[in-house]
Each structure stands twice: as structure tokens, then as C-alpha cells.
GUKOL-862023 format. One record per atom (N, C-alpha, C, O): atom name; residue in three letters; residue number from 1; x, y, z. Coordinates in pm, whole numbers, plus 50000, padded with zeros to 5 digits. Example, Ala and Ser with C-alpha at 12.3 -4.5 7.8 and 13.67 -1.06 7.14 Angstrom:
+------+------+-----+-------+-------+-------+
: site : code : pos :    px :    py :    pz :
+------+------+-----+-------+-------+-------+
:    N :  ALA :   1 : 51319 : 49431 : 50780 :
:   CA :  ALA :   1 : 51230 : 49550 : 50780 :
:    C :  ALA :   1 : 51320 : 49670 : 50780 :
:    O :  ALA :   1 : 51424 : 49668 : 50846 :
:    N :  SER :   2 : 51285 : 49775 : 50708 :
:   CA :  SER :   2 : 51367 : 49894 : 50714 :
:    C :  SER :   2 : 51290 : 50003 : 50787 :
:    O :  SER :   2 : 51341 : 50114 : 50804 :
+------+------+-----+-------+-------+-------+
//
This chain:
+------+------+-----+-------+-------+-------+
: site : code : pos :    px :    py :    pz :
+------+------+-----+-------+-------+-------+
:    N :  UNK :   1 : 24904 : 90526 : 44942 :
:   CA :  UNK :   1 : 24827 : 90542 : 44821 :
:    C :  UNK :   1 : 24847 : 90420 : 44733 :
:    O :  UNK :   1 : 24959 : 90394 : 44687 :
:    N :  UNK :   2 : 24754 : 90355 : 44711 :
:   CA :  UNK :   2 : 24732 : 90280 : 44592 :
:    C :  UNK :   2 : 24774 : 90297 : 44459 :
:    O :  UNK :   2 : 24734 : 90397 : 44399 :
:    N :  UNK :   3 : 24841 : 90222 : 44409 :
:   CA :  UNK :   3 : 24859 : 90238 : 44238 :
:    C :  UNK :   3 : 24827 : 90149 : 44162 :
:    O :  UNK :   3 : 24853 : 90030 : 44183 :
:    N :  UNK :   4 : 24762 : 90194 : 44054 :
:   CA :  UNK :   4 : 24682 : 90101 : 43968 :
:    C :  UNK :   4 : 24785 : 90026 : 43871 :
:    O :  UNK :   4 : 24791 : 90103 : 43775 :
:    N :  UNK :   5 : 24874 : 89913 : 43842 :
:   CA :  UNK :   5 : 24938 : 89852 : 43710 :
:    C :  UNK :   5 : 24865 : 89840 : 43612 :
:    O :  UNK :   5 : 24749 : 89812 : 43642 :
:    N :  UNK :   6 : 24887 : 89852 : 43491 :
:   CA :  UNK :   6 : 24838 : 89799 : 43387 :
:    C :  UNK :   6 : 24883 : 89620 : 43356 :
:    O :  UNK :   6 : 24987 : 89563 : 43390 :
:    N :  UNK :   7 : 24794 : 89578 : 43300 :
:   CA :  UNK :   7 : 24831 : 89427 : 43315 :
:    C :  UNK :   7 : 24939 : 89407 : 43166 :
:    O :  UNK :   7 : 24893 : 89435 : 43056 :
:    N :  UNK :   8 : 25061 : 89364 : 43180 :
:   CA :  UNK :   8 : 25135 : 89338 : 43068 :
:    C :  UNK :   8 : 25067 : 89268 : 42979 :
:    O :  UNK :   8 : 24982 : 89186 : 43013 :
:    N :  UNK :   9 : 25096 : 89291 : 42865 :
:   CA :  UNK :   9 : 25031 : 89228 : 42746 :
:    C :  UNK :   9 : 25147 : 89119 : 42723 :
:    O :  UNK :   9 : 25266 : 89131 : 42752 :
:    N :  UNK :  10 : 25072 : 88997 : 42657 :
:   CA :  UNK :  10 : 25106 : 88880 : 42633 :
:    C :  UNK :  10 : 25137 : 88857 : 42482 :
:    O :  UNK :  10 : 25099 : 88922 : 42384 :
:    N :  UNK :  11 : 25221 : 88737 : 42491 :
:   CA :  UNK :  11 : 25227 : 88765 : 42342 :
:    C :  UNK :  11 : 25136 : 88740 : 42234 :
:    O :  UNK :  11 : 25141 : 88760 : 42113 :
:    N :  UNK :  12 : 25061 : 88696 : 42302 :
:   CA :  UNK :  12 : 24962 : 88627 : 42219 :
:    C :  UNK :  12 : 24868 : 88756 : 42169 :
:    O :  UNK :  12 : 24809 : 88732 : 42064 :
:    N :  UNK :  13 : 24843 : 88882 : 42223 :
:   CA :  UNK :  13 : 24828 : 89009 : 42265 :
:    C :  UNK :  13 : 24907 : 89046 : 42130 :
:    O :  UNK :  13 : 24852 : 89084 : 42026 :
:    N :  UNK :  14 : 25043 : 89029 : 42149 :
:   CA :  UNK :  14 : 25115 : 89068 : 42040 :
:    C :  UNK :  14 : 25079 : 89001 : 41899 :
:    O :  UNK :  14 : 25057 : 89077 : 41805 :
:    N :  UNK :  15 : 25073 : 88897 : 41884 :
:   CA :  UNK :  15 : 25046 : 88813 : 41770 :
:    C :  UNK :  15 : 24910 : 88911 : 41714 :
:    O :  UNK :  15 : 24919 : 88978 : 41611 :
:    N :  UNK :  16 : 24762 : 88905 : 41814 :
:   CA :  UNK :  16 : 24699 : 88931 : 41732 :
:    C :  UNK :  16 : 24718 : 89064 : 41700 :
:    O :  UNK :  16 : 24730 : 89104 : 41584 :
:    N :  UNK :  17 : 24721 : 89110 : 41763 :
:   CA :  UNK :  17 : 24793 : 89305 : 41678 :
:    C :  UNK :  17 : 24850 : 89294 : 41579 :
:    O :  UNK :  17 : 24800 : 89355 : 41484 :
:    N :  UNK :  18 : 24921 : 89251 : 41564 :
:   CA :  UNK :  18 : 24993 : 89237 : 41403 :
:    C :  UNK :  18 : 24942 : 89148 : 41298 :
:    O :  UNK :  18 : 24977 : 89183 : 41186 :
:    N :  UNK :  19 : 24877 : 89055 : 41302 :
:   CA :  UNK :  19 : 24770 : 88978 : 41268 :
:    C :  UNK :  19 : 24701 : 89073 : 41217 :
:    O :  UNK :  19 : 24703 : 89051 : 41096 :
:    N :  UNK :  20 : 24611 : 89213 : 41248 :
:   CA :  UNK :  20 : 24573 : 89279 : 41174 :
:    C :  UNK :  20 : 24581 : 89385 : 41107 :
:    O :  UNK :  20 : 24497 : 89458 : 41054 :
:    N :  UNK :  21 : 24714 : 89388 : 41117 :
:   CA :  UNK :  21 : 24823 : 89480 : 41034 :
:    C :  UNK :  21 : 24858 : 89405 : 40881 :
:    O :  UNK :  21 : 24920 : 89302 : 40857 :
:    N :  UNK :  22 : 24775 : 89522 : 40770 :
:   CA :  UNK :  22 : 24830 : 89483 : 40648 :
:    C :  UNK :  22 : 25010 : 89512 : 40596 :
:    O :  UNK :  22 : 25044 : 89629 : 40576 :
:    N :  UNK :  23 : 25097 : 89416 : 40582 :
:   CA :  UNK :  23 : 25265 : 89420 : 40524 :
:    C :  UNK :  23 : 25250 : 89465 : 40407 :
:    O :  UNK :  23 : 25345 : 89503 : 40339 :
:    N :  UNK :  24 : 25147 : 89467 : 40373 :
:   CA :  UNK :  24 : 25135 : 89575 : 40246 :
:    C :  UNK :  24 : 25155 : 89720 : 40206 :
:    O :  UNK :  24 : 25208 : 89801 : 40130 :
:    N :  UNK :  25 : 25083 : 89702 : 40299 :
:   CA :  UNK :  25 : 25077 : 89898 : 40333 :
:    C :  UNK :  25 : 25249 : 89953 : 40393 :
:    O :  UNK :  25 : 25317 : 89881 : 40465 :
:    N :  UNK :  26 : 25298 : 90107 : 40339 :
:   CA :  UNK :  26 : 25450 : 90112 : 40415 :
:    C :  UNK :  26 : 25435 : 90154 : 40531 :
:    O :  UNK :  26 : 25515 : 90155 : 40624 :
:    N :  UNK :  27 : 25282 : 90204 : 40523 :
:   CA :  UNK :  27 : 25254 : 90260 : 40688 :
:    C :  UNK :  27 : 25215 : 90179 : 40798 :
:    O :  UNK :  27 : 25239 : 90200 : 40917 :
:    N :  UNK :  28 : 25167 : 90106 : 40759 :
:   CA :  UNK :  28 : 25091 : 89986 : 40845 :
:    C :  UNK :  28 : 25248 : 89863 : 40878 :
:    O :  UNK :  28 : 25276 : 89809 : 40985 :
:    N :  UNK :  29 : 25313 : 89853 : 40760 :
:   CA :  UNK :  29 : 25438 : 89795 : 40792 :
:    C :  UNK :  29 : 25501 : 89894 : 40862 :
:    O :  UNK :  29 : 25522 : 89847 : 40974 :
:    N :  UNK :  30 : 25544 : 90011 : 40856 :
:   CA :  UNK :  30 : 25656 : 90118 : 40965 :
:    C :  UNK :  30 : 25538 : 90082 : 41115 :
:    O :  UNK :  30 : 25606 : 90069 : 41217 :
:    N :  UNK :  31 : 25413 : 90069 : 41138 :
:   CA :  UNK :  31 : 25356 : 90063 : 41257 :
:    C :  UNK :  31 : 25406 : 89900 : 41321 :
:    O :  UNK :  31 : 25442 : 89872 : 41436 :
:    N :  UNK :  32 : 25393 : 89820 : 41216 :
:   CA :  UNK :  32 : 25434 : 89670 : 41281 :
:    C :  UNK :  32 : 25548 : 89662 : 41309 :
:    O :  UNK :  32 : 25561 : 89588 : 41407 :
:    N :  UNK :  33 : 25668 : 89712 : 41261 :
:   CA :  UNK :  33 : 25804 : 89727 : 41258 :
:    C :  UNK :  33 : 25842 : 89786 : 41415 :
:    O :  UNK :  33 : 25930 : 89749 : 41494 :
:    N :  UNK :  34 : 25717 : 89916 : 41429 :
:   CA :  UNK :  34 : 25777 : 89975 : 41555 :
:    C :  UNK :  34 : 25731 : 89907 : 41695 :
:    O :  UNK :  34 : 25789 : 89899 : 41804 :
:    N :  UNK :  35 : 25574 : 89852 : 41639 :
:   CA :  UNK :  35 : 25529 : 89767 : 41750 :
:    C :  UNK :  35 : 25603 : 89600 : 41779 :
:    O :  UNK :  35 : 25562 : 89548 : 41883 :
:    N :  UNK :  36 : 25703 : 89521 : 41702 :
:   CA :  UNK :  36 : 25802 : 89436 : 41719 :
:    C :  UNK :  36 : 25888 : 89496 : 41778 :
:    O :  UNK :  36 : 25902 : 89443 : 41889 :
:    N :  UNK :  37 : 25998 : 89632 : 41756 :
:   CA :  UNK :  37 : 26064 : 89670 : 41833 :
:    C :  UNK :  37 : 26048 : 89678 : 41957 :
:    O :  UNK :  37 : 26114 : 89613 : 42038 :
:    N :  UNK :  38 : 25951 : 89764 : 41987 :
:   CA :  UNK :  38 : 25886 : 89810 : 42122 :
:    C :  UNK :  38 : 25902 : 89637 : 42190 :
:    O :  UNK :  38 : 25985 : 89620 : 42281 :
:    N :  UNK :  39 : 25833 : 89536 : 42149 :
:   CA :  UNK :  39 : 25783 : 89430 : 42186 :
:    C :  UNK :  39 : 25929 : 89301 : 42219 :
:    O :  UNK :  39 : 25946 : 89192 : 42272 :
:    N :  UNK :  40 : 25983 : 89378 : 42165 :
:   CA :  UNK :  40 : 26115 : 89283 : 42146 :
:    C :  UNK :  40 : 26249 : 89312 : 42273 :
:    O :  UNK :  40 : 26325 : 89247 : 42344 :
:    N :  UNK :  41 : 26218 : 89431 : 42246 :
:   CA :  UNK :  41 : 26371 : 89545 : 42342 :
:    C :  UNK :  41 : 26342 : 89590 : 42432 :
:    O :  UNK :  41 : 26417 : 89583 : 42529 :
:    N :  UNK :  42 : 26221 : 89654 : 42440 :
:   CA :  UNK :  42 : 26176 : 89702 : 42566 :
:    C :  UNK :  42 : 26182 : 89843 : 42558 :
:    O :  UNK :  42 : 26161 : 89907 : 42662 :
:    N :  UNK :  43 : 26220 : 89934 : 42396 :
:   CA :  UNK :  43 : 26329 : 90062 : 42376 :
:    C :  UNK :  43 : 26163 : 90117 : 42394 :
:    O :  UNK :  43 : 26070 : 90064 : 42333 :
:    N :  UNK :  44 : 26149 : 90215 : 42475 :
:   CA :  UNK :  44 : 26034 : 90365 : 42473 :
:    C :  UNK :  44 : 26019 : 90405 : 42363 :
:    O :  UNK :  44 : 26113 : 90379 : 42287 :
:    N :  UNK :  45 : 25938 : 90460 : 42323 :
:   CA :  UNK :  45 : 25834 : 90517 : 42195 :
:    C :  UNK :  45 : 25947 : 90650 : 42164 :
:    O :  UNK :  45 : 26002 : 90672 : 42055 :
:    N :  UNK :  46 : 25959 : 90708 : 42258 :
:   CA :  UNK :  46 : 26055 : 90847 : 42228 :
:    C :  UNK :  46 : 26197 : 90826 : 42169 :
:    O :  UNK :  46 : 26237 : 90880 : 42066 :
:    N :  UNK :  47 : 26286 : 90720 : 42267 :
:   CA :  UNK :  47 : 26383 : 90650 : 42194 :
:    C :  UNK :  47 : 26378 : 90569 : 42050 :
:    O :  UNK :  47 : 26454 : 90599 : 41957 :
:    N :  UNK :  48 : 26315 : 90502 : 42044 :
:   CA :  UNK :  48 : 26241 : 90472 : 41908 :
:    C :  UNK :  48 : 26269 : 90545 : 41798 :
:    O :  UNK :  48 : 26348 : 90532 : 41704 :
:    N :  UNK :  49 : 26164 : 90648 : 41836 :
:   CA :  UNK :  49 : 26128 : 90785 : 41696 :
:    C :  UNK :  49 : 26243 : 90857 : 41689 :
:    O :  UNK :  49 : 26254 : 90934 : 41594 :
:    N :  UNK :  50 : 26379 : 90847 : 41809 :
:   CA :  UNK :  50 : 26496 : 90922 : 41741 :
:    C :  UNK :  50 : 26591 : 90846 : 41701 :
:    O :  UNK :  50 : 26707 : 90888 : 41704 :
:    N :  UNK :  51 : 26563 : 90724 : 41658 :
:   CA :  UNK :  51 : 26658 : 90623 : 41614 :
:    C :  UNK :  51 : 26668 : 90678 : 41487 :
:    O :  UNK :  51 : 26576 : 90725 : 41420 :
:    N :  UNK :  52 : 26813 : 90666 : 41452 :
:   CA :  UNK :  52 : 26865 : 90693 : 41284 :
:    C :  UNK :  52 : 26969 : 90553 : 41240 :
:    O :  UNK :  52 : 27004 : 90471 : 41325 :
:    N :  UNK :  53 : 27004 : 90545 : 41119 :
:   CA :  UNK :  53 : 27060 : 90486 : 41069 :
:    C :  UNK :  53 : 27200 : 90485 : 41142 :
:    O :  UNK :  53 : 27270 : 90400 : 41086 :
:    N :  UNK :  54 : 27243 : 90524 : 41207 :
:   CA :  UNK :  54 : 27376 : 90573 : 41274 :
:    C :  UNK :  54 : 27377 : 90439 : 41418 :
:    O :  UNK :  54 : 27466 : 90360 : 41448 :
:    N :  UNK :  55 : 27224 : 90461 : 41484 :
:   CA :  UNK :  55 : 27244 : 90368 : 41623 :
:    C :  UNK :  55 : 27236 : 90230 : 41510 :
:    O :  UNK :  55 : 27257 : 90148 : 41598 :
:    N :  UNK :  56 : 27227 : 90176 : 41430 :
:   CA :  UNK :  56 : 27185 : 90006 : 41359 :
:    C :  UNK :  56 : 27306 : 89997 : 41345 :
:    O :  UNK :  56 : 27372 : 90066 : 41267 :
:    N :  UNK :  57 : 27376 : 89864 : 41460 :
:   CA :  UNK :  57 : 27496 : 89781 : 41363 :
:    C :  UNK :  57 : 27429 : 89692 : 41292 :
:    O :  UNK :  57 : 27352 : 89611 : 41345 :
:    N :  UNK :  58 : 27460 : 89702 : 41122 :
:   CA :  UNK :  58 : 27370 : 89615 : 41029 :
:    C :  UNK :  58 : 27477 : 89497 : 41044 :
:    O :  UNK :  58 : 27427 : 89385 : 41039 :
:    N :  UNK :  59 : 27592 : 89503 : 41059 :
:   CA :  UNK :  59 : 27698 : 89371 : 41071 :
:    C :  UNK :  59 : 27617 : 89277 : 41176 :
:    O :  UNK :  59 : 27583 : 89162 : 41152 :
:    N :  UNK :  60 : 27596 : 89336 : 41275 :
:   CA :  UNK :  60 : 27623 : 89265 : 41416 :
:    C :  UNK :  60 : 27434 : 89252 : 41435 :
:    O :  UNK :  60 : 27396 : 89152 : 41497 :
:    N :  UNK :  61 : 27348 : 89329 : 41395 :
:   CA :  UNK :  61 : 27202 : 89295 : 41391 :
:    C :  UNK :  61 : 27180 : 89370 : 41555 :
:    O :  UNK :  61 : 27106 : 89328 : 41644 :
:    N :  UNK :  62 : 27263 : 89483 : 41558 :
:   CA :  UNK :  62 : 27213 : 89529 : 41728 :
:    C :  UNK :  62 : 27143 : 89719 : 41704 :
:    O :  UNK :  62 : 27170 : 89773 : 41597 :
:    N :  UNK :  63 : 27099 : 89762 : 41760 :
:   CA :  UNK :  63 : 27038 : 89867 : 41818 :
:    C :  UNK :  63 : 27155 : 89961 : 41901 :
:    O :  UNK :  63 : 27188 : 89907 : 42006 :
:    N :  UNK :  64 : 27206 : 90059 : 41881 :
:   CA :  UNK :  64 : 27279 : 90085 : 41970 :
:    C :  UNK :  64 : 27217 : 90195 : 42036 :
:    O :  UNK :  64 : 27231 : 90286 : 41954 :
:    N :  UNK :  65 : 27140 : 90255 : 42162 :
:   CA :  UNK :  65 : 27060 : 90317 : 42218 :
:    C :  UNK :  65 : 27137 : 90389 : 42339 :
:    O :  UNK :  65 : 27103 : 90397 : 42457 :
:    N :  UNK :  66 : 27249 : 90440 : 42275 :
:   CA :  UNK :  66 : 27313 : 90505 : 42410 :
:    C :  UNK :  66 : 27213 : 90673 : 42433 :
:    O :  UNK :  66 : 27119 : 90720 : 42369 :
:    N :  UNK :  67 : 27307 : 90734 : 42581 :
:   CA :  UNK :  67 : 27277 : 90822 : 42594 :
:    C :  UNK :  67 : 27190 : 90933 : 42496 :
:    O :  UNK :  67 : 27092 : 91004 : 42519 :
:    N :  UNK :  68 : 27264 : 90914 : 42391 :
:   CA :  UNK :  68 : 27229 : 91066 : 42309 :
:    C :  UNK :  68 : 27061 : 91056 : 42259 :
:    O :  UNK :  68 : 26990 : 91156 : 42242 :
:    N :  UNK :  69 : 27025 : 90946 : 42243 :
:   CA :  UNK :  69 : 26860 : 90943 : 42248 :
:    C :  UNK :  69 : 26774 : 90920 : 42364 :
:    O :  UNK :  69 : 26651 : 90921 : 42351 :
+------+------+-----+-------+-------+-------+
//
């Protein structure tokens, strides 16, 4: 059986997506914020949305994404 890939998006892909994202807006910024993450780490949409203040080392600038999410 055949499987179809989706073709990875480029960054340039990325650039313009956010390009038409107003930093104005807190919603449109929380959407650019999550679409850099995503774009940056590689972290899933589900892992993501259960991130709390608890996984951020703000010292060290890391994500900590263990098990529990």
C-alpha cells in the first residue's frame, strides 16, 4: 500500500505565515508564539497546549517536555 507524505513546509512557508500575523493582537501573538514553537522544536500541538510554567527553565531558555505531557 502506498502512502501519501505531506510535503514539509519550508521556512520560507514559515516566514510568510507569520508575516500575516498581527503582534498586536494577544491572540494572533499566542497563535505566532505557538506556530514558532511548533516550528522550532518539533514539540506536537497536544504537548504544546499542556505546557505550564513549571516545564520553562527561564534561567537556561529550555522547554522541559518530559514524560508527564
Amino acid at each position: 500500500m502506498d502512502e501519501v507524505f505531506k510535503e514539509r513546509a519550508t521556512e520560507k512557508n514559515s516566514t510568510l505565515l507569520l508575516s500575516e500575523i498581527s503582534l498586536i493582537d494577544y491572540f494572533q501573538l499566542s497563535d505566532a508564539t505557538a506556530i514558532l514553537l511548533i516550528w522550532q522544536t518539533g514539540v506536537r500541538l497536544k504537548a504544546l497546549s499542556s505546557l505550564t510554567a513549571n516545564h520553562v527553565d527561564f534561567d537556561s531558555g529550555l522547554l522541559n517536555c518530559s514524560g508527564d505531557i
